[in-house]
LUMTI-916597 format. One line per 10 residues: number of its first residue (from 1); their letters; for each residue x, y, z of N, C-alpha, C. Coordinates in nm, 3 decimals, decimal comma. Example, Ala and Ser with C-alpha at 12.3 -4.5 7.8 and 13.67 -1.06 7.14 Angstrom:
<rs>
1) AS) 1,319:-0,569:0,780:1,230:-0,450:0,780:1,320:-0,330:0,780  1,285:-0,225:0,708:1,367:-0,106:0,714:1,290:0,003:0,787;
</rs>
This chain:
<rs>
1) XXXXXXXXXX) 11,524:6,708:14,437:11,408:6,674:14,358:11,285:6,730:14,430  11,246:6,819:14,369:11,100:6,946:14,451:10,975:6,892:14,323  10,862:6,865:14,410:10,755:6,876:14,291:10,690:7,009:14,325  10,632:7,014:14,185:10,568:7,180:14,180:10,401:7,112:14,109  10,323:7,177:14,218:10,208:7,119:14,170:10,083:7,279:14,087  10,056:7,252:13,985:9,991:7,338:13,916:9,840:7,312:13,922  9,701:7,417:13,989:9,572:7,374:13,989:9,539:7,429:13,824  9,480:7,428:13,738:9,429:7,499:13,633:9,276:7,462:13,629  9,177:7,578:13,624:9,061:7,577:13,626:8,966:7,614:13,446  8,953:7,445:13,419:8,870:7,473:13,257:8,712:7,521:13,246;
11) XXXXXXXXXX) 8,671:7,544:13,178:8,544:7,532:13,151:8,488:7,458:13,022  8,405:7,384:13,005:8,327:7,338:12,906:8,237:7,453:12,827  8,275:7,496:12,715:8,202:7,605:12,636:8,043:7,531:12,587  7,998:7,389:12,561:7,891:7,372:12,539:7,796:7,345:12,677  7,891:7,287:12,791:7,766:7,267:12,890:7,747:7,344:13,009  7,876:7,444:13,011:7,872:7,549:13,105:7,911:7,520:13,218  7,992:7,337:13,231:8,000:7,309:13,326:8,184:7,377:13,373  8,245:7,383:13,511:8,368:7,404:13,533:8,418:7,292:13,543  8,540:7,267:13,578:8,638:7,173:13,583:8,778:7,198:13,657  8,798:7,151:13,706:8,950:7,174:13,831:9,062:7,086:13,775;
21) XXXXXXXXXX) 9,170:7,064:13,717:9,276:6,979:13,693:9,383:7,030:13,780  9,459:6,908:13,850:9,563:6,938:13,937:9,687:6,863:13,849  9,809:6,939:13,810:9,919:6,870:13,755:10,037:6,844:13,855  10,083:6,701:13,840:10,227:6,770:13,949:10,385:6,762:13,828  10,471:6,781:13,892:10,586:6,767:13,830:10,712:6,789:13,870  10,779:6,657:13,889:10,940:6,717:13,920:11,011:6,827:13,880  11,086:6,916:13,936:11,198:6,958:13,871:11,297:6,954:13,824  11,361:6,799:13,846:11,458:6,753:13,763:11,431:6,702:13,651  11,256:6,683:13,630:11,216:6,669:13,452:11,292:6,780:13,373  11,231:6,920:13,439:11,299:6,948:13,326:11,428:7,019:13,302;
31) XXXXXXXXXX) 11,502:7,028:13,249:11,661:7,072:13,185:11,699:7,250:13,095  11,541:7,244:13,036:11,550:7,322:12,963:11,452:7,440:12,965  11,467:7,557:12,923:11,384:7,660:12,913:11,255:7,616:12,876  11,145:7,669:12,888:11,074:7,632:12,771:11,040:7,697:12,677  11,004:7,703:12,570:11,038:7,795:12,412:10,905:7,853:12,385  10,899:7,985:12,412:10,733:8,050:12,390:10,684:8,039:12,264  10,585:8,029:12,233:10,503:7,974:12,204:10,469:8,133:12,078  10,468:8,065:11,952:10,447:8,228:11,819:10,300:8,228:11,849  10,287:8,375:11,770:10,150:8,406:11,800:10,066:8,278:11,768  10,127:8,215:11,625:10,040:8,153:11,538:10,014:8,039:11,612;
41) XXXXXXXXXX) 10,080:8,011:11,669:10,080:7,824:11,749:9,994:7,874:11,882  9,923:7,757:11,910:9,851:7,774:12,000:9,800:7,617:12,063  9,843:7,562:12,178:9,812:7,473:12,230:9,673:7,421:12,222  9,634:7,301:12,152:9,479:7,263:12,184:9,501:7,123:12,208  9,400:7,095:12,322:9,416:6,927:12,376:9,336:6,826:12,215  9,406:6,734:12,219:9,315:6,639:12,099:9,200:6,622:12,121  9,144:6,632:12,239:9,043:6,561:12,257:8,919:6,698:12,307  8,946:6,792:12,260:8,890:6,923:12,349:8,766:6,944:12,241  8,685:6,993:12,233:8,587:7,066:12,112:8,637:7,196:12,088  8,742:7,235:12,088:8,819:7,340:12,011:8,920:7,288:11,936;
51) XXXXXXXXXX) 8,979:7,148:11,908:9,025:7,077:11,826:8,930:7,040:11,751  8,801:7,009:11,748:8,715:6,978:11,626:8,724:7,077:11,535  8,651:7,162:11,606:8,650:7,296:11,569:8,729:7,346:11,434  8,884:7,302:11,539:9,017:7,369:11,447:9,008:7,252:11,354  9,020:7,132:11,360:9,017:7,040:11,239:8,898:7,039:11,114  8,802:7,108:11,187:8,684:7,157:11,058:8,704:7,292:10,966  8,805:7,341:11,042:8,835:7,487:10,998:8,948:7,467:10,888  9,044:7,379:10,925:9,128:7,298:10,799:9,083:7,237:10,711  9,016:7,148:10,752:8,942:7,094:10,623:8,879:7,187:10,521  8,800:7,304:10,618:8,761:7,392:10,484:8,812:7,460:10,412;
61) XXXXXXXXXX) 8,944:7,508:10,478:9,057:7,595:10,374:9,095:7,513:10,301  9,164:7,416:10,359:9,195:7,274:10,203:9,126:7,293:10,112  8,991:7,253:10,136:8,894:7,201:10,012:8,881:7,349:9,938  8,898:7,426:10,016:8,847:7,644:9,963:9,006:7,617:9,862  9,104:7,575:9,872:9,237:7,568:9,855:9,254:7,529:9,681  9,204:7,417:9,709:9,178:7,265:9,579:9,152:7,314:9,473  9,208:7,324:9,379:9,146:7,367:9,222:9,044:7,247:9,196  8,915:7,311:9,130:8,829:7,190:9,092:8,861:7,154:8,951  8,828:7,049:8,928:8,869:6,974:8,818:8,808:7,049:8,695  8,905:7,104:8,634:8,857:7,190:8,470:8,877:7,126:8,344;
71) XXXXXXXXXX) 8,809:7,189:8,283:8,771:7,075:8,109:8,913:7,206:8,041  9,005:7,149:8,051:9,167:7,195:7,967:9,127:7,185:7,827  9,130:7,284:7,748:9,150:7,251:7,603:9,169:7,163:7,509  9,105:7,114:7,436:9,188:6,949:7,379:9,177:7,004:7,199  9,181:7,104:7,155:9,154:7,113:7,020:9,275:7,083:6,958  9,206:7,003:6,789:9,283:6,924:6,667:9,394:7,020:6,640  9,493:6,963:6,582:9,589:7,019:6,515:9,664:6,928:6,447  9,747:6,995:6,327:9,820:6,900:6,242:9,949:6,901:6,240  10,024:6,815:6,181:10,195:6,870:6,206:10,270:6,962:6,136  10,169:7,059:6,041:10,246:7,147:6,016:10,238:7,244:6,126;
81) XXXXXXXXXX) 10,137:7,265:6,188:10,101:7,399:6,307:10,170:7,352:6,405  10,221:7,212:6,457:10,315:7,171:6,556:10,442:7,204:6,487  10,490:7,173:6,424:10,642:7,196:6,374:10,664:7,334:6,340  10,530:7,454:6,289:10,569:7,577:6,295:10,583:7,627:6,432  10,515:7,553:6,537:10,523:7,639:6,673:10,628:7,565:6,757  10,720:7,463:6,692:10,832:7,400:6,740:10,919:7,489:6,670  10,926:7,508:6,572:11,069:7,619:6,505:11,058:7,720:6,585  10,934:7,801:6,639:10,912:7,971:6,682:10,937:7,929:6,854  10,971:7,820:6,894:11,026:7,784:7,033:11,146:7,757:7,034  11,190:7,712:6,917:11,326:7,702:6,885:11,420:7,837:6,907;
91) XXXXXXXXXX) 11,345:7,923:6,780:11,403:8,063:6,754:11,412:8,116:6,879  11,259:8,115:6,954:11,291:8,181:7,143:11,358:8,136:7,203  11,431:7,979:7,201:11,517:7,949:7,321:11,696:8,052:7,239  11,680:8,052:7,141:11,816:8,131:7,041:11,794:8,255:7,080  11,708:8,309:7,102:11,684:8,459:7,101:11,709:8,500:7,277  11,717:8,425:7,360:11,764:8,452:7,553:11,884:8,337:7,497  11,932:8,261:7,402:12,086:8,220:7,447:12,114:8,098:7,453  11,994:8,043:7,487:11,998:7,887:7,507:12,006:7,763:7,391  12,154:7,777:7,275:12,200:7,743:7,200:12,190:7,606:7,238  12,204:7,522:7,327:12,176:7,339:7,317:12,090:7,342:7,289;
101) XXXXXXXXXX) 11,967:7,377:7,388:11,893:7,375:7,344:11,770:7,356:7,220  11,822:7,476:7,165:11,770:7,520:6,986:11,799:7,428:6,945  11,977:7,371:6,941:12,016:7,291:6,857:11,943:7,120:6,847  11,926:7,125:6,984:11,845:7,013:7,003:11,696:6,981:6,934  11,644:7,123:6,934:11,524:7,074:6,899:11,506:7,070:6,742  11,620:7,132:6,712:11,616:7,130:6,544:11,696:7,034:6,492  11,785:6,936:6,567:11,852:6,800:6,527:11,749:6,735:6,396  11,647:6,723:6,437:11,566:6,651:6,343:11,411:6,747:6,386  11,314:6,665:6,201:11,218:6,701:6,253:11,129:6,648:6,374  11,064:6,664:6,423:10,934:6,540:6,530:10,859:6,542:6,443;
111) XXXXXXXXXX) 10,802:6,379:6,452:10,692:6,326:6,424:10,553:6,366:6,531  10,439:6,362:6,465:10,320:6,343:6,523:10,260:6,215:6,530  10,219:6,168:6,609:10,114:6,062:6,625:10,045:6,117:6,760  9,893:6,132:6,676:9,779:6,130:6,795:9,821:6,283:6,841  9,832:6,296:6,952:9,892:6,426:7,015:10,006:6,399:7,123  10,083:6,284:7,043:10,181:6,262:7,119:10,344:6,269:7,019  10,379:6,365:7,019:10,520:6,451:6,959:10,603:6,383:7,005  10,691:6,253:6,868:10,805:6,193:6,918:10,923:6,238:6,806  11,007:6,275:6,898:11,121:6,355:6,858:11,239:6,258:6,874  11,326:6,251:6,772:11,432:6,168:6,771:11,560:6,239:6,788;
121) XXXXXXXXXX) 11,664:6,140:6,866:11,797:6,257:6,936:11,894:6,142:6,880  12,025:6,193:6,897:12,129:6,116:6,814:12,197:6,024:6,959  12,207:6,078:7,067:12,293:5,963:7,194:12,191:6,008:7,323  12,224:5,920:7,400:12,157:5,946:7,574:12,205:6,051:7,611  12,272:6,152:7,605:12,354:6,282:7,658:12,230:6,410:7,584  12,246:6,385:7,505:12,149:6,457:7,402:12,014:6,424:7,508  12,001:6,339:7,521:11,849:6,311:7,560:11,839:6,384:7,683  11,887:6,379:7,822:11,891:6,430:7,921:11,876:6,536:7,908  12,019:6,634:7,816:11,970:6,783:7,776:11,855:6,809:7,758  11,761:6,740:7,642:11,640:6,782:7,647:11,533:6,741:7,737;
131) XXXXXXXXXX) 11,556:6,629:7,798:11,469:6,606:7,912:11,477:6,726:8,011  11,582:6,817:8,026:11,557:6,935:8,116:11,525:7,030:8,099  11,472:7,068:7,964:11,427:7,199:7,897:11,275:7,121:7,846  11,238:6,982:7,838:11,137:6,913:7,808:11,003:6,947:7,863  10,938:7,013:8,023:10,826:7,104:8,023:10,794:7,189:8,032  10,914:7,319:7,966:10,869:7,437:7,944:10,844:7,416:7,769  10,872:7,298:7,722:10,871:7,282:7,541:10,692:7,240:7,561  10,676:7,167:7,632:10,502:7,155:7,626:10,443:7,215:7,694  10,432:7,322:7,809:10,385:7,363:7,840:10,370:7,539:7,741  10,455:7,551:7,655:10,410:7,646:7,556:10,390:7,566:7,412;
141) XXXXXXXXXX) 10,364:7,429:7,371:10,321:7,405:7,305:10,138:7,371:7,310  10,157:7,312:7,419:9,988:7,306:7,499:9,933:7,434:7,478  9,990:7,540:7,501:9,933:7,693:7,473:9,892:7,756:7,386  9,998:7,716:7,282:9,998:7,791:7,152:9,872:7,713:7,087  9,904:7,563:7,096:9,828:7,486:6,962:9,681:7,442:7,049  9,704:7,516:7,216:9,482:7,501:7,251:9,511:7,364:7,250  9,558:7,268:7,312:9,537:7,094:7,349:9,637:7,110:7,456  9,547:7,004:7,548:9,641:7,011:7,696:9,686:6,850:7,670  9,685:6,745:7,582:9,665:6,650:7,619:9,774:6,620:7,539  9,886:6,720:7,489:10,031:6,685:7,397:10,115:6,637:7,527;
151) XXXXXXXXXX) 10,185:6,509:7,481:10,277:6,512:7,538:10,386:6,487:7,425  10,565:6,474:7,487:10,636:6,464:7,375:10,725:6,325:7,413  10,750:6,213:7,328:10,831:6,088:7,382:10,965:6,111:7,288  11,050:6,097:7,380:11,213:6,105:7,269:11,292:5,961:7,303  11,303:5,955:7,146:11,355:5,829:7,130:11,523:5,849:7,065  11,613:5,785:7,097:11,708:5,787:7,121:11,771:5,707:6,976  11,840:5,739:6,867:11,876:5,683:6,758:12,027:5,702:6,767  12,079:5,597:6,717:12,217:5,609:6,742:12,251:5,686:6,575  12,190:5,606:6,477:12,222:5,612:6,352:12,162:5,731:6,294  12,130:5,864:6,338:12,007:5,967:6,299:12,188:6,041:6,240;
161) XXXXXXXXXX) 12,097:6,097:6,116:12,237:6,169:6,061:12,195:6,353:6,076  12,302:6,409:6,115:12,246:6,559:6,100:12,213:6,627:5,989  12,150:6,742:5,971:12,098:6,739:5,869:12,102:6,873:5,919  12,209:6,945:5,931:12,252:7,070:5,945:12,268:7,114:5,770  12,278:7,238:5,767:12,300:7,248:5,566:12,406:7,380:5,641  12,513:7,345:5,540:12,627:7,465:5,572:12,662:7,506:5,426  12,673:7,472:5,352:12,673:7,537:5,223:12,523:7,617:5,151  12,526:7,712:5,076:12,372:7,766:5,026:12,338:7,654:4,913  12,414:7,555:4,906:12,346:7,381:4,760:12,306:7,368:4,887  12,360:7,320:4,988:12,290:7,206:5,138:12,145:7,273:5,124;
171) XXXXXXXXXX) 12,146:7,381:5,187:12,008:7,445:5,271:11,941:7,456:5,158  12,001:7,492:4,985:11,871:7,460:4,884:11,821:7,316:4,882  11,888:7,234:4,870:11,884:7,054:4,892:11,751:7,054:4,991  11,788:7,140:5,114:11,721:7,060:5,206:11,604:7,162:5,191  11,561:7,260:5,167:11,441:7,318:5,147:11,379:7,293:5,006  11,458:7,206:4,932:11,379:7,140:4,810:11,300:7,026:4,879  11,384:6,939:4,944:11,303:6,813:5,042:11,218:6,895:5,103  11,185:6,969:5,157:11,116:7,022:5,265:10,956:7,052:5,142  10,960:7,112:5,059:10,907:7,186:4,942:10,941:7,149:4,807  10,926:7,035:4,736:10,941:7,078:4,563:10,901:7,144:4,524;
181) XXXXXXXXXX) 10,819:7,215:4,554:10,754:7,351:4,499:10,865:7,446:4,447  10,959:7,449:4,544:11,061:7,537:4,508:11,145:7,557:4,386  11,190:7,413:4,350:11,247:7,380:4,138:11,174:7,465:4,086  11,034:7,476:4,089:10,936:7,563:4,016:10,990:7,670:4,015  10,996:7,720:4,110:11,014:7,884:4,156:11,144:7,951:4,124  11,230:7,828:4,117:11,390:7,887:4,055:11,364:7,880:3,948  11,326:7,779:3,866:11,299:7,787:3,692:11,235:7,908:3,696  11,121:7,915:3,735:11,022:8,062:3,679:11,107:8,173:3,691  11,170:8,239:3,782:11,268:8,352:3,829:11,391:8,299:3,760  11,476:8,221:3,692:11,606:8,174:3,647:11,695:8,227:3,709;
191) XXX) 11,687:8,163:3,868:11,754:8,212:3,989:11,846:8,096:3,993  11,935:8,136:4,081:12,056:8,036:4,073:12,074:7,898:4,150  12,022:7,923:4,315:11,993:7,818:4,347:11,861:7,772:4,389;
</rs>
């Protein structure tokens, strides 16, 4: 057991004064190499005025860092311009592949209330699926329709019936519900369905 005694000579940068510190230290402290030190790291005592320094110098990149608080878009919209820019998110998740997806969001229509889009799913399995594709669906609905303040709540129906149309009567059926306008338009043309 050898002590090794180290003098190190500081200076005070504001009062110009010097300073002498004497360290001692066993050599059976220590065991291990010691691990040099990256450019970036650099020893400063807590209590030194080059730790202020460095702690004022953080603080200002933080705050330089911080997005300041911005006035986000909040403009009106109705549920037809939400449900057209829910089908054209639909069609994009179909168009890269992502078939649950689509299917999910076209299970049913969503309701609007306020600017809060509640969409109804048929079981809890269903729901999760869309809970994981759920903020890239508002974060390009926030975009399209100019309001940051949509969010979407999904409520979980056991009894929701699909309303897929697989025959060309279904999908006329269901784009008559969608539109009566349409009876018109087959009478006038004496089109078939």
């Amino acid at each position: 057991m050898s002590q090794e005694e180290t003098n190190v000579d500081l200076a005070d940068e504001t009062s110009g004064e010097n300073f002498s510190v004497t360290a001692t230290r066993t050599t059976d402290e220590i065991t291990s190499s010691p691990q040099p030190l990256l450019a970036s790291e650099t020893k400063v005592s807590a209590l030194s005025l080059k730790s202020i320094r460095a702690k004022k110098e953080l603080e200002q990149r933080t705050k330089a860092n911080t997005k300041e608080e911005t006035h986000l878009p909040t403009e009106a919209f109705n549920e037809t311009d939400m449900l057209l820019q829910w089908t054209k998110y639909a069609q994009r998740l179909s168009d890269k592949g992502q078939k649950i997806m689509e299917s999910l969001l076209l299970i049913s229509d969503p309701k609007l209330q306020g600017t809060t889009i509640v969409h109804e799913l048929p079981n809890e399995s269903a729901k999760i699926d869309f809970e994981s594709g759920k903020h890239e669906l508002v974060g390009y609905l926030r975009g399209k329709l100019h309001n940051h303040d949509i969010d979407i709540r999904v409520v979980v129906n056991e009894s929701i019936d699909s309303r897929k149309a697989f025959t060309p009567q279904d999908r006329y059926n269901r784009l008559n519900e969608i539109n009566p306008g349409l009876e018109l338009l087959r009478k006038t043309f004496d089109l078939d369905f």
